[in-house]
Backbone as JSON, one array per atom type, in Angstrom:
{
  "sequence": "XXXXXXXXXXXXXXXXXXXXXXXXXXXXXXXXXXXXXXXXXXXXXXXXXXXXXXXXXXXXXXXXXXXXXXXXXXXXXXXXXXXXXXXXXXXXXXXXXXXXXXXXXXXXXXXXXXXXXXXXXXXXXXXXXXXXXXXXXXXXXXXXXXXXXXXXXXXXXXXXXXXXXXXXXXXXXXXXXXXXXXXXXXXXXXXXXXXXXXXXXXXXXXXXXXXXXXXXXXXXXXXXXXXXXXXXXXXXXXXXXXXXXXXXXXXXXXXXXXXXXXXXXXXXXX",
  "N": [[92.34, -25.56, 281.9], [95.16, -27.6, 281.47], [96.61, -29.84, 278.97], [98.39, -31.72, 280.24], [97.77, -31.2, 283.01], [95.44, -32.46, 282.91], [95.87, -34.8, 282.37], [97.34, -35.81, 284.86], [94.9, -35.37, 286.8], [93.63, -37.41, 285.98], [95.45, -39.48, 286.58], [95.05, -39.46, 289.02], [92.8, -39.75, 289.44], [90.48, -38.35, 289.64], [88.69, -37.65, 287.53], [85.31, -38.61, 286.35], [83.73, -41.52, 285.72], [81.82, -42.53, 283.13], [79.37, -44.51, 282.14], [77.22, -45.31, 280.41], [75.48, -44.02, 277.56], [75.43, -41.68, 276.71], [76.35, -38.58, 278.04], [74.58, -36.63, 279.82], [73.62, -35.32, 282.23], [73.97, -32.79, 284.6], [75.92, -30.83, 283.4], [77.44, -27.88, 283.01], [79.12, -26.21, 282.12], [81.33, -24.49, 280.48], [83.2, -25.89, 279.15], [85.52, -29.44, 278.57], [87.28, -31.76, 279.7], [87.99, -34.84, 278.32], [88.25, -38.66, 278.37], [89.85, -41.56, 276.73], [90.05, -44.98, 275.23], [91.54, -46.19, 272.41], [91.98, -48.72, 270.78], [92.97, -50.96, 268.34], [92.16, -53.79, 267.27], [92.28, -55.1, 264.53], [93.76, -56.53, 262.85], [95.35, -55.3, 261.1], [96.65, -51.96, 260.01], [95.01, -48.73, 260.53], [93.09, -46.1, 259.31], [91.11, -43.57, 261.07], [88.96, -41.31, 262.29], [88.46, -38.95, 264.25], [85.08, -37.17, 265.49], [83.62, -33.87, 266.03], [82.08, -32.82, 268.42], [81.59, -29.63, 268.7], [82.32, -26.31, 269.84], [85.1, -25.76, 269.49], [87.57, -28.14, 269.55], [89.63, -30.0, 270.59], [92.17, -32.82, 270.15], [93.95, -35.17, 271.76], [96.33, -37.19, 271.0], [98.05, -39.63, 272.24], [100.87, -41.69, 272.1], [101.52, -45.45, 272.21], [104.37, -45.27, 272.24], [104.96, -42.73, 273.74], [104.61, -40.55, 272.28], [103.39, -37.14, 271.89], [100.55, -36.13, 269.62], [98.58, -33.79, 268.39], [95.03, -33.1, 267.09], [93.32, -30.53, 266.04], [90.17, -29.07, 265.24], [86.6, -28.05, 264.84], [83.13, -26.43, 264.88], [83.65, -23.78, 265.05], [86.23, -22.72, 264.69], [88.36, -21.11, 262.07], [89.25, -22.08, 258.99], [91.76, -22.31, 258.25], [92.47, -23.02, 260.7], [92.04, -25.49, 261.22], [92.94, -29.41, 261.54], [93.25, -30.68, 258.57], [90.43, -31.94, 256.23], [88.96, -29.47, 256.14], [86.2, -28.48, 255.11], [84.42, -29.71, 257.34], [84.08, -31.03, 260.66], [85.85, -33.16, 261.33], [88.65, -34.87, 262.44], [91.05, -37.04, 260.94], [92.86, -39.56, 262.03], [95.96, -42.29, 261.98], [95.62, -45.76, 262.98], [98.33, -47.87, 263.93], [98.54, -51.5, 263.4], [97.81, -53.11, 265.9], [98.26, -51.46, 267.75], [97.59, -49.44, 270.55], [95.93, -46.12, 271.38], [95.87, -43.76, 273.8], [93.49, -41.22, 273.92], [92.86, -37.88, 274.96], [90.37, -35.7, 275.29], [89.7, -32.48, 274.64], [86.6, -30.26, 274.81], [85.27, -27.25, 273.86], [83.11, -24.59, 274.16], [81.46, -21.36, 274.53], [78.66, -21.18, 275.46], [77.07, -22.13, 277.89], [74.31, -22.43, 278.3], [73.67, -24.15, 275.7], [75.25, -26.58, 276.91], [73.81, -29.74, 276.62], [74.55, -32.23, 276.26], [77.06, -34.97, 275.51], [79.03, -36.93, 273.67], [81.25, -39.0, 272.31], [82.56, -39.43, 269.12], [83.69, -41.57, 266.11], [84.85, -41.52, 263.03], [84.23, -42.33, 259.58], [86.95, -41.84, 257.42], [87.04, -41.61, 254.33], [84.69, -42.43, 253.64], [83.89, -39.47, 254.67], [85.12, -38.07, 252.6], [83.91, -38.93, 250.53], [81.76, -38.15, 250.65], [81.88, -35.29, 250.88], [82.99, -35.19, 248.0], [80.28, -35.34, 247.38], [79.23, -33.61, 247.93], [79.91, -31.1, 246.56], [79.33, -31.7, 244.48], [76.88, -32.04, 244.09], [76.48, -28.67, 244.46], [77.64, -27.01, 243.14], [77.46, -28.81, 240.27], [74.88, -29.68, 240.25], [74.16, -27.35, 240.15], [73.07, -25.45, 242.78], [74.53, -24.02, 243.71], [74.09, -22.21, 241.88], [71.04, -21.51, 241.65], [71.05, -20.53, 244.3], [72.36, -17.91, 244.09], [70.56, -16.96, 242.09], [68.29, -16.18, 243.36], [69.06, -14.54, 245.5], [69.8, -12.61, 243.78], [67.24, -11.43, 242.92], [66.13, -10.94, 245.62], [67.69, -8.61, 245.66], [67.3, -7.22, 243.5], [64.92, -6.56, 244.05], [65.14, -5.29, 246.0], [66.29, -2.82, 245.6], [64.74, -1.8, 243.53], [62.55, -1.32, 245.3], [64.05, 0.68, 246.5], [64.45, 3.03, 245.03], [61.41, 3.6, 244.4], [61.14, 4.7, 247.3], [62.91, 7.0, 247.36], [61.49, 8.46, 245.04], [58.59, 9.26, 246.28], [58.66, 9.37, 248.95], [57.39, 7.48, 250.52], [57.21, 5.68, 253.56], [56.44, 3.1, 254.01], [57.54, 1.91, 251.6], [60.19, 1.83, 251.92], [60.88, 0.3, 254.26], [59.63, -1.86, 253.04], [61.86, -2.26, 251.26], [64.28, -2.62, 252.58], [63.21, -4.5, 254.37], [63.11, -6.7, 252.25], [66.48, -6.13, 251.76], [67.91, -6.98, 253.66], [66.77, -9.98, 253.66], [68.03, -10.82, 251.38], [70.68, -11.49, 252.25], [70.99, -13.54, 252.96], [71.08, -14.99, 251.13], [73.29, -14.62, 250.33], [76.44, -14.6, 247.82], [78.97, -14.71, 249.05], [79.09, -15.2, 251.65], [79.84, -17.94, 251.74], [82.74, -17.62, 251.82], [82.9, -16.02, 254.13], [82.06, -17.25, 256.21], [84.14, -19.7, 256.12], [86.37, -18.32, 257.02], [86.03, -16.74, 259.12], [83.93, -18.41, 261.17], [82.03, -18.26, 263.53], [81.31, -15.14, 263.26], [80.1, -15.46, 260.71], [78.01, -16.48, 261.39], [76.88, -14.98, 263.71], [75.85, -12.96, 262.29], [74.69, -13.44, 260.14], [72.23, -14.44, 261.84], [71.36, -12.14, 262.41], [70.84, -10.38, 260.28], [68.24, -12.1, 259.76], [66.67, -11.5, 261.9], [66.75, -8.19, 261.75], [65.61, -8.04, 259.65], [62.93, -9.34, 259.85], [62.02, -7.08, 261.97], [62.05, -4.99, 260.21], [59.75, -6.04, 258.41], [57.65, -5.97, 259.55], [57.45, -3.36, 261.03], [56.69, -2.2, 258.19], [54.23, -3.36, 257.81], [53.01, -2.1, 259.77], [52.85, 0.47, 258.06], [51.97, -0.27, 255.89], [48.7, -1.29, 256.9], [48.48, 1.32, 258.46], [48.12, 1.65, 261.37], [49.29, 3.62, 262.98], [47.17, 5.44, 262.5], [44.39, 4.24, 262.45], [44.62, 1.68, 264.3], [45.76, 2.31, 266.84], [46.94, 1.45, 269.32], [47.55, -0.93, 268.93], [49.67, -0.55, 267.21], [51.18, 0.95, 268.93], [51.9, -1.44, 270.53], [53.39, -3.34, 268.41], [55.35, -1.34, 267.75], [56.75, -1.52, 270.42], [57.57, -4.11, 270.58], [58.9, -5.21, 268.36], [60.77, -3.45, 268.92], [61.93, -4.7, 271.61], [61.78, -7.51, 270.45], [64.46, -7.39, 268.97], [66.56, -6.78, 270.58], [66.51, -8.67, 272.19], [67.07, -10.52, 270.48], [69.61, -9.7, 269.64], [70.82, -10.4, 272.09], [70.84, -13.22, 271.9], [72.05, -13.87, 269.6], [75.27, -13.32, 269.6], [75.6, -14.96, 271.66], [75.48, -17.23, 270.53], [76.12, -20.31, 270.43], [77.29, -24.14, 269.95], [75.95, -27.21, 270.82], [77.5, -29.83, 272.32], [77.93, -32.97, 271.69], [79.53, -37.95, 273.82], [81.02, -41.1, 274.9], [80.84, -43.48, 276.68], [83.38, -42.94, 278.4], [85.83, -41.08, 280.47], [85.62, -38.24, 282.19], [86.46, -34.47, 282.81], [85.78, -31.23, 283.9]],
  "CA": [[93.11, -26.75, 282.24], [96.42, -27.91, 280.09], [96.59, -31.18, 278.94], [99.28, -32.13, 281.81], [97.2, -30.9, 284.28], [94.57, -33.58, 282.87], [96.63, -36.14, 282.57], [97.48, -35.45, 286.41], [93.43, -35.53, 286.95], [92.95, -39.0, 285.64], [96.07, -40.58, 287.37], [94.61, -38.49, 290.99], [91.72, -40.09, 289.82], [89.93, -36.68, 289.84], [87.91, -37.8, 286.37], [84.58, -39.27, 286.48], [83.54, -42.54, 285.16], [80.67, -43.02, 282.62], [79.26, -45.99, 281.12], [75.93, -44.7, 279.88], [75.5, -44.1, 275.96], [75.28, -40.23, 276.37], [76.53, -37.93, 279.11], [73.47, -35.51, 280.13], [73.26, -34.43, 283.24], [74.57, -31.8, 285.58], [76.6, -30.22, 282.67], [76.78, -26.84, 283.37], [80.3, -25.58, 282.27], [81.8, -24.27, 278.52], [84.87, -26.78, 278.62], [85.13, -30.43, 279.81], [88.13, -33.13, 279.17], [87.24, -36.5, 278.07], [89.31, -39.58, 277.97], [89.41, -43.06, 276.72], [91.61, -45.01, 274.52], [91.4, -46.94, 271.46], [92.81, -50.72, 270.14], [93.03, -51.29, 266.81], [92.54, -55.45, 266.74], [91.86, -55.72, 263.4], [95.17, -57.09, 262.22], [96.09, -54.21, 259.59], [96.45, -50.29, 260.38], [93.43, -48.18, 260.06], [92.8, -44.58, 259.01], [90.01, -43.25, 261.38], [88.85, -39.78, 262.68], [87.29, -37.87, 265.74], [83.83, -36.31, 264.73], [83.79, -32.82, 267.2], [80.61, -32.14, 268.6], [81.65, -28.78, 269.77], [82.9, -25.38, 268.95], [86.5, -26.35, 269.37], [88.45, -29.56, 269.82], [91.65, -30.65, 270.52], [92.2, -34.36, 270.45], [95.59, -35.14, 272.18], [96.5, -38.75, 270.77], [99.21, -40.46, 273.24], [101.02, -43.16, 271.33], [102.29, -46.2, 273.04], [105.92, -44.63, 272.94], [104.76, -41.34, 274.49], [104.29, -39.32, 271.36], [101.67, -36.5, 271.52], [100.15, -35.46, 268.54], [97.34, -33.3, 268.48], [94.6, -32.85, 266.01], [91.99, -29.67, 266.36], [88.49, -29.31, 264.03], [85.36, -27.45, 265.47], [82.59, -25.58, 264.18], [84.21, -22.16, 265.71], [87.43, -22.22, 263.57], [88.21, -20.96, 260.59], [89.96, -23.32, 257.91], [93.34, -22.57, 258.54], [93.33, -23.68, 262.11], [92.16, -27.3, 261.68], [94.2, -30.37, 261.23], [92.44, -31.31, 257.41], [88.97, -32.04, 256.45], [88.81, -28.31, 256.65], [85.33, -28.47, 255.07], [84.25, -30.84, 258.44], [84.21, -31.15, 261.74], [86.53, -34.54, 262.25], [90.12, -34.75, 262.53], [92.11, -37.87, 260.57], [94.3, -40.49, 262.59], [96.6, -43.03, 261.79], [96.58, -46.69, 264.04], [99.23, -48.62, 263.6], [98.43, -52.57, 263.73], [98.12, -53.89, 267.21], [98.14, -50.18, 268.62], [96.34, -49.27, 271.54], [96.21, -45.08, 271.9], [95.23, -42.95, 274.61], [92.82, -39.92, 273.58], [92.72, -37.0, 275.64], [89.32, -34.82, 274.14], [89.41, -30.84, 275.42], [85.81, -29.68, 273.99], [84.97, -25.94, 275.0], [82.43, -23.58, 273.98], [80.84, -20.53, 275.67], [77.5, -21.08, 275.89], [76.8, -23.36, 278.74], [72.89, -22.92, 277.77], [73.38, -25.48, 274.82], [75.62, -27.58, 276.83], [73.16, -30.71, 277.17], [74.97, -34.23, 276.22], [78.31, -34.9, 275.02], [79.04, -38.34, 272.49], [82.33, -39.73, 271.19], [81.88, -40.53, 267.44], [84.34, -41.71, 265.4], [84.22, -41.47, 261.62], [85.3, -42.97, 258.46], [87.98, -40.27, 256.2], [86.89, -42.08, 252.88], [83.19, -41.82, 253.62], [83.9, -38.28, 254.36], [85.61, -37.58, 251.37], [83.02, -38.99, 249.3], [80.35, -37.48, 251.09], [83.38, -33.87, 250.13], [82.8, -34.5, 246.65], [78.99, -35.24, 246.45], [78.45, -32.12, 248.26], [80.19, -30.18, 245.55], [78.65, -32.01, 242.92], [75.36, -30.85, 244.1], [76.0, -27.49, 244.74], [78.38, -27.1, 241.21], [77.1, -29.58, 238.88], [73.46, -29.68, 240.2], [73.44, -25.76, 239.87], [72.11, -25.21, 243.96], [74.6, -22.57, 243.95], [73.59, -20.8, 240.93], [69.92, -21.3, 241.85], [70.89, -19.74, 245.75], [72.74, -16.18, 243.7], [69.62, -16.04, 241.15], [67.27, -15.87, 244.43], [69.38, -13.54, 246.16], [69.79, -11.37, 242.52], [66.07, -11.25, 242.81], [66.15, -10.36, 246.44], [68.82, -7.85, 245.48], [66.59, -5.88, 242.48], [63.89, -6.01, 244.57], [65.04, -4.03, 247.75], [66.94, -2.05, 244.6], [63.65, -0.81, 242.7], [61.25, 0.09, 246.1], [64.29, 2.57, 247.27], [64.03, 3.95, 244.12], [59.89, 4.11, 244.75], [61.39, 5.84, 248.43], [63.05, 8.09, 246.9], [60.25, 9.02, 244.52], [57.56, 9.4, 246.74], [58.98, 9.56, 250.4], [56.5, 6.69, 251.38], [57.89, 4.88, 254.01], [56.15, 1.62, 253.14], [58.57, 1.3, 250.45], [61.85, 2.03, 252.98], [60.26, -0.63, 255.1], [59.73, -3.1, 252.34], [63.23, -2.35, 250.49], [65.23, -3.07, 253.71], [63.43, -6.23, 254.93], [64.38, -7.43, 251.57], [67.24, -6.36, 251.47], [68.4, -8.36, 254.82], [66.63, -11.23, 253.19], [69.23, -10.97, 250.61], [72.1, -11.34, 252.78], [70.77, -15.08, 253.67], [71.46, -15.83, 250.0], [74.38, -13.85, 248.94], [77.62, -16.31, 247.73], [80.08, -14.49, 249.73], [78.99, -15.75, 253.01], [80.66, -19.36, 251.89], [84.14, -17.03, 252.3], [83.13, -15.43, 255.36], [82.01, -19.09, 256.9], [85.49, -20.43, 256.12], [87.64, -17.23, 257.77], [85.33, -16.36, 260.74], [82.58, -19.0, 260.94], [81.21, -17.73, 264.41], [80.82, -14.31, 263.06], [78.72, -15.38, 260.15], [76.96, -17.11, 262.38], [76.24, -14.19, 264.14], [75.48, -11.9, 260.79], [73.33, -14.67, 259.65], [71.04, -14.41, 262.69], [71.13, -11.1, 262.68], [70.24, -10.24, 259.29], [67.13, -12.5, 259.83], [65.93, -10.77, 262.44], [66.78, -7.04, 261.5], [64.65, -8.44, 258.39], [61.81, -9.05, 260.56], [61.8, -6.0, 262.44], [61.65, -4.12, 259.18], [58.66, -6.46, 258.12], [56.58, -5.66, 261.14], [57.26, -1.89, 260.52], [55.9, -2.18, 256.88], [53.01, -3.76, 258.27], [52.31, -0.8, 260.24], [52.89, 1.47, 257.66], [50.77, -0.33, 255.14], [47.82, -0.74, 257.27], [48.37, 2.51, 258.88], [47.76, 0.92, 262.34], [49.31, 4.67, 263.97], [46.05, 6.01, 263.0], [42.93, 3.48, 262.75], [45.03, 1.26, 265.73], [46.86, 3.01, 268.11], [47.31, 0.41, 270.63], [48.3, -1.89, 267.81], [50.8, 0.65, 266.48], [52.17, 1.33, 270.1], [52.46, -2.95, 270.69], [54.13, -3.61, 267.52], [56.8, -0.77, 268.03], [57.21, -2.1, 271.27], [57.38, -5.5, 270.39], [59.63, -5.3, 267.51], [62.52, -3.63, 269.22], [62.11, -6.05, 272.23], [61.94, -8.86, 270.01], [65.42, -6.93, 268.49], [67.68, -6.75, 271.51], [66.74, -9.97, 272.97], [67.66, -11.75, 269.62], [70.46, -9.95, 269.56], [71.87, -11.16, 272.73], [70.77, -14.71, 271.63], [72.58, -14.64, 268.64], [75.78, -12.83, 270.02], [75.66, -16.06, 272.39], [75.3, -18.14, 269.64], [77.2, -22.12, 270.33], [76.42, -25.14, 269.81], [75.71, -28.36, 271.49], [78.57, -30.85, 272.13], [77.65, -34.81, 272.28], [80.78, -38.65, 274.24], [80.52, -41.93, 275.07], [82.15, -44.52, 277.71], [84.88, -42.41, 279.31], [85.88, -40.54, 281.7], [85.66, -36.67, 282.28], [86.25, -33.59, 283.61], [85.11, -30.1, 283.86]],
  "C": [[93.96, -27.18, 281.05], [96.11, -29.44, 280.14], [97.45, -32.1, 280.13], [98.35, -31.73, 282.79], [95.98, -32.25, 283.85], [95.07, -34.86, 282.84], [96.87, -36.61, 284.21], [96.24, -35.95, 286.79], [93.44, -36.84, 287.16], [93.77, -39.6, 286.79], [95.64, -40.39, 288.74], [93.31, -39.28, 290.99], [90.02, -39.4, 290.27], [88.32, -36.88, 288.35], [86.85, -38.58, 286.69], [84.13, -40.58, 285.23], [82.21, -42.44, 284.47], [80.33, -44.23, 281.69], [77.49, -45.84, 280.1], [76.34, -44.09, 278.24], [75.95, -42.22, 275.77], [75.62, -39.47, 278.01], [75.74, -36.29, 279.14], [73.46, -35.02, 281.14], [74.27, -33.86, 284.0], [76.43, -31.03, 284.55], [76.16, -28.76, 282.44], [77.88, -25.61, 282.94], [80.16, -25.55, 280.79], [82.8, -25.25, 278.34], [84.95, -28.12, 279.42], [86.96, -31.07, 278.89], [87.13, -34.03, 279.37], [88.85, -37.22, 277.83], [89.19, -40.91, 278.1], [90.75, -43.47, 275.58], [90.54, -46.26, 274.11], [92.09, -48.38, 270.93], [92.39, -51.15, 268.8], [93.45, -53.29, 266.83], [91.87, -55.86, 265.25], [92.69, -56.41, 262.14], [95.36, -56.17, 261.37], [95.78, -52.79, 260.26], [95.25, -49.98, 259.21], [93.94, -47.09, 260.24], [91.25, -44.22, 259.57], [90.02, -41.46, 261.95], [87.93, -39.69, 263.29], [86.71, -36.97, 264.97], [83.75, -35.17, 266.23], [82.17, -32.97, 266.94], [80.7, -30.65, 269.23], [82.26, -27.13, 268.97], [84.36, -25.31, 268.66], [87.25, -27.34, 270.1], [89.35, -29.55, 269.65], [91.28, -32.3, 271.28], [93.65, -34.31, 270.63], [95.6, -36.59, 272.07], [97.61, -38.97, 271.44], [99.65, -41.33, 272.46], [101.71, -44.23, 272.5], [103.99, -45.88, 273.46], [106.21, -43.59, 273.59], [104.63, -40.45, 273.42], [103.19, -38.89, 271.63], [101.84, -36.23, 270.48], [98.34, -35.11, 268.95], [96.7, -32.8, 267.45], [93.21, -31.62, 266.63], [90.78, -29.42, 265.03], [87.61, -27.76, 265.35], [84.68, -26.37, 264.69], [82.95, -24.31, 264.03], [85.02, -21.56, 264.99], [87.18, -22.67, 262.57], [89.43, -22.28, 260.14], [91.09, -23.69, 257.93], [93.83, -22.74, 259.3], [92.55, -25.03, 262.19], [92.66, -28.12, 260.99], [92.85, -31.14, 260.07], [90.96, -31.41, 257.28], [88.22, -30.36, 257.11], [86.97, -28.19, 256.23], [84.19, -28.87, 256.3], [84.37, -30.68, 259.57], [85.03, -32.23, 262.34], [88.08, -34.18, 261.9], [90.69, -36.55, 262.07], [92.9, -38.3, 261.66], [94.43, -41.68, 262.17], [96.5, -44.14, 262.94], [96.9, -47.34, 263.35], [98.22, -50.14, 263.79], [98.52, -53.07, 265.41], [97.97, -52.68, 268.24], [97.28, -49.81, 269.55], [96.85, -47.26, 271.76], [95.33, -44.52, 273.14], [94.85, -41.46, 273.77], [92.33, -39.2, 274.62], [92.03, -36.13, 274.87], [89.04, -33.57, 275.3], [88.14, -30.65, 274.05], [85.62, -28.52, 274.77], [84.22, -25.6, 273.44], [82.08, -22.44, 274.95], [79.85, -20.34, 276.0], [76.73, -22.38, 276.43], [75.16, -23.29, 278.52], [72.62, -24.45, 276.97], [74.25, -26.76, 275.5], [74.73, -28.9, 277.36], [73.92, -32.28, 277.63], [76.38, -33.83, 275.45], [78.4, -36.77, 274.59], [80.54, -38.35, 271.77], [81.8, -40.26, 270.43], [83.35, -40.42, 267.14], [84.08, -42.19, 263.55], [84.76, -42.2, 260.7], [85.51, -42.32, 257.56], [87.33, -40.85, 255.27], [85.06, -41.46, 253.43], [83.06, -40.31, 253.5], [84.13, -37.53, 253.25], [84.61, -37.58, 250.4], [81.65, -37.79, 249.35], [80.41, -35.93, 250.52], [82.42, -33.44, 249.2], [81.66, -34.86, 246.28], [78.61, -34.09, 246.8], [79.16, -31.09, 247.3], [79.99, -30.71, 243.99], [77.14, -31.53, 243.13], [75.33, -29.46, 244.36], [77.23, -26.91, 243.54], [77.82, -27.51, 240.2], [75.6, -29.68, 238.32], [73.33, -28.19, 239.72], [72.91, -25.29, 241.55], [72.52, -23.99, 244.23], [74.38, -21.74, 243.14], [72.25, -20.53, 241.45], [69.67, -20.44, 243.13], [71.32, -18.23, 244.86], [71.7, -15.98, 242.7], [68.5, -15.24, 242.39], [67.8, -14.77, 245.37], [69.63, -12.54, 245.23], [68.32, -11.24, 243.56], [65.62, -10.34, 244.05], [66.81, -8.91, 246.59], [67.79, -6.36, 244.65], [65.49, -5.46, 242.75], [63.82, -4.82, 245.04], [65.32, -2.9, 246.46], [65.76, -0.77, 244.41], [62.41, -0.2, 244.05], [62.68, 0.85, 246.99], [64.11, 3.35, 246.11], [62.52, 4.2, 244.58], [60.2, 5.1, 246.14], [61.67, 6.81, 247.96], [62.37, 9.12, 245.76], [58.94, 9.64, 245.11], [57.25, 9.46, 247.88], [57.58, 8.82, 251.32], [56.92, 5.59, 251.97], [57.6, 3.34, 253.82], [56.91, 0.94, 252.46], [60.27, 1.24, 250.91], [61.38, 0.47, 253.74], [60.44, -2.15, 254.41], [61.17, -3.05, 251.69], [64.12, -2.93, 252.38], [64.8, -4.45, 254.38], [63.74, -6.92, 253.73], [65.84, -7.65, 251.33], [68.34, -7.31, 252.62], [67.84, -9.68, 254.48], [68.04, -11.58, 252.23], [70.37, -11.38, 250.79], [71.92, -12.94, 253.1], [71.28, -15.88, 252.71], [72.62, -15.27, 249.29], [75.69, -15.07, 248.94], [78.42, -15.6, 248.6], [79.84, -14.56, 250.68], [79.98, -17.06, 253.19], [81.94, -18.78, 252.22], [84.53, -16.91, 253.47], [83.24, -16.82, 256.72], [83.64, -19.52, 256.84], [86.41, -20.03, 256.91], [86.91, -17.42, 259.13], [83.72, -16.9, 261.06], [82.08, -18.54, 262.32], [80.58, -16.03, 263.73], [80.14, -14.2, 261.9], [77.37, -15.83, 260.59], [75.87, -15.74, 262.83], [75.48, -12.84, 263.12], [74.36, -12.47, 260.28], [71.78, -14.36, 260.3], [70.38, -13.03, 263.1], [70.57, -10.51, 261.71], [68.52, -10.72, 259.48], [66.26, -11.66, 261.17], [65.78, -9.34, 263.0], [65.24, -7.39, 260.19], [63.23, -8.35, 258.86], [61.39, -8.06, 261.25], [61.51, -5.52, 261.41], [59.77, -4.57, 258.67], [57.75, -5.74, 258.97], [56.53, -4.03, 260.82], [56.66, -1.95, 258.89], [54.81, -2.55, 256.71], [52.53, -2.34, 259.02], [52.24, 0.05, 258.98], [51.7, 1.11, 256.19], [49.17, -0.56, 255.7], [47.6, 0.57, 257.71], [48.01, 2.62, 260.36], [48.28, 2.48, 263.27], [47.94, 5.58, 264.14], [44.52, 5.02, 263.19], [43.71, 2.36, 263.83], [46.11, 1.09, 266.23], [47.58, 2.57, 268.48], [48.05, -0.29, 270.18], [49.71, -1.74, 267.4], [51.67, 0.56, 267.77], [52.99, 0.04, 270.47], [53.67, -2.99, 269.64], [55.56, -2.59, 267.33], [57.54, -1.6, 268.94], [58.23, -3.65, 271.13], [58.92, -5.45, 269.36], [61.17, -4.62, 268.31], [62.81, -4.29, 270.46], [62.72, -6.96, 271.6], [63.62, -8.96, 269.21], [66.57, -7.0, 269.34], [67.4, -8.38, 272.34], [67.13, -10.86, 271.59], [69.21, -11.41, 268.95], [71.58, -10.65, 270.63], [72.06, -12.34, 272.63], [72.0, -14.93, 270.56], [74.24, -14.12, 268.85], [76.68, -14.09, 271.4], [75.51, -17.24, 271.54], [76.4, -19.81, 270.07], [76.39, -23.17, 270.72], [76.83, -26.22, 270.74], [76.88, -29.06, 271.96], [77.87, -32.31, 272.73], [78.95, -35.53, 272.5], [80.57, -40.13, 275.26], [81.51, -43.19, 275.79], [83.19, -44.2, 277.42], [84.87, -41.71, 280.34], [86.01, -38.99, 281.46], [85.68, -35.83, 282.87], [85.83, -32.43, 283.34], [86.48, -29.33, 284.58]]
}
């Protein structure tokens, strides 16, 4: 649905009404419009911003003279397709004094599993900002990110020194244990913050996947250090089983990976 075609909706009267704090039920779709409108009576123009609950937003601001302007955010895109506050999920607007706008909110994702509730928030840019630069004073000044690349070194010289023991001694134990570390490793390496910025769904999905390639490996190193193929069998036969089950169903989970969206007294469609 285009924004004209929603606009159409509302005036048809096609949009449903909510007055309830949270819109929960019978949400069953990846994409909805929302729409409501704002009034700035506070005698002086304000600087406020739409908080997305979703994997991508487009806020279509109406001005009283008919200007659109549209601002997009969402967890989904990368940095260079949202309007500022690229670190963020909200989108910056300008009201004038006395201004009343109309907001037209397209949220979509693709995984109608998580869609439960949907919540208009609106934020405050300065708070954000500050909030910006304490989060890069703790993870700069505090050291959080040196302390995350010493823990993933560590993870790093681990897996390192048992392939060397593999390749010494062709005992899989040590293949087993070098590889679930070394997918631990990947949870802490710094060049994820890059990949997050360009193609944040697909670290998403690397992320979740790492963790539970990691675990599969575990579980096999467990067999191989008890030895569970010969003193238990059954054990041995489960835990194969089990592990590449527990492997293809978490990859379709994470492959489906999106998140939630929360919206609050307006109207909407699907």
């Amino acid at each position: 649905m285009t924004l004209n075609e929603a606009i159409a909706a509302l005036k048809q009267g096609k949009m449903k009404p909510w007055k309830s704090e949270y819109i929960k039920n019978g949400l069953d779709q990846g994409e909805y419009w929302f729409y409501y409108r704002i009034a700035n009576k506070t005698g002086k123009p304000i600087e406020t911003a739409f908080d997305a609950f979703s994997n991508k937003a487009d806020f279509h601001v109406i001005r009283p003279n008919g200007k659109n302007e549209t601002y997009t955010t969402g967890d989904n895109l990368s940095w260079n397709k949202k309007t500022e506050f690229r670190n963020s999920n909200i989108a910056p607007v300008m009201i004038s004094k006395d201004e009343t706008i109309e907001v037209y909110y397209h949220a979509s994702h693709l995984n109608t599993r998580f869609v439960k509730s949907f919540k208009v928030a609106m934020a405050n840019p300065d708070r954000y900002a500050r909030k910006y630069l304490a989060d890069n004073e703790r993870l700069l000044v505090r050291g959080e990110e040196q302390t995350r690349a010493f823990y993933g070194g560590i993870y790093l010289i681990t897996a390192l020194i048992y392939f060397v023991f593999f390749f010494l001694v062709r005992e899989k134990v040590f293949l087993y244990f070098a590889l679930f570390v070394l997918f631990l490793y990947y949870g802490n390496a710094n060049f994820q913050t890059e990949l997050i910025r360009k193609y944040p769904d697909t670290a998403a999905i690397l992320n979740m996947l790492s963790v539970l390639i990691a675990f599969v490996f575990f579980l096999h190193f467990i067999r191989q250090y008890l030895n569970t193929k010969k003193y238990l069998p059954r054990w041995d036969k489960f835990l194969i089983a089990f592990s590449f089950i527990f492997l293809i169903l978490g990859a379709v989970e994470a492959f489906s990976l999106k998140n939630s969206v929360d919206s609050d007294f307006i109207e909407y469609i699907n």
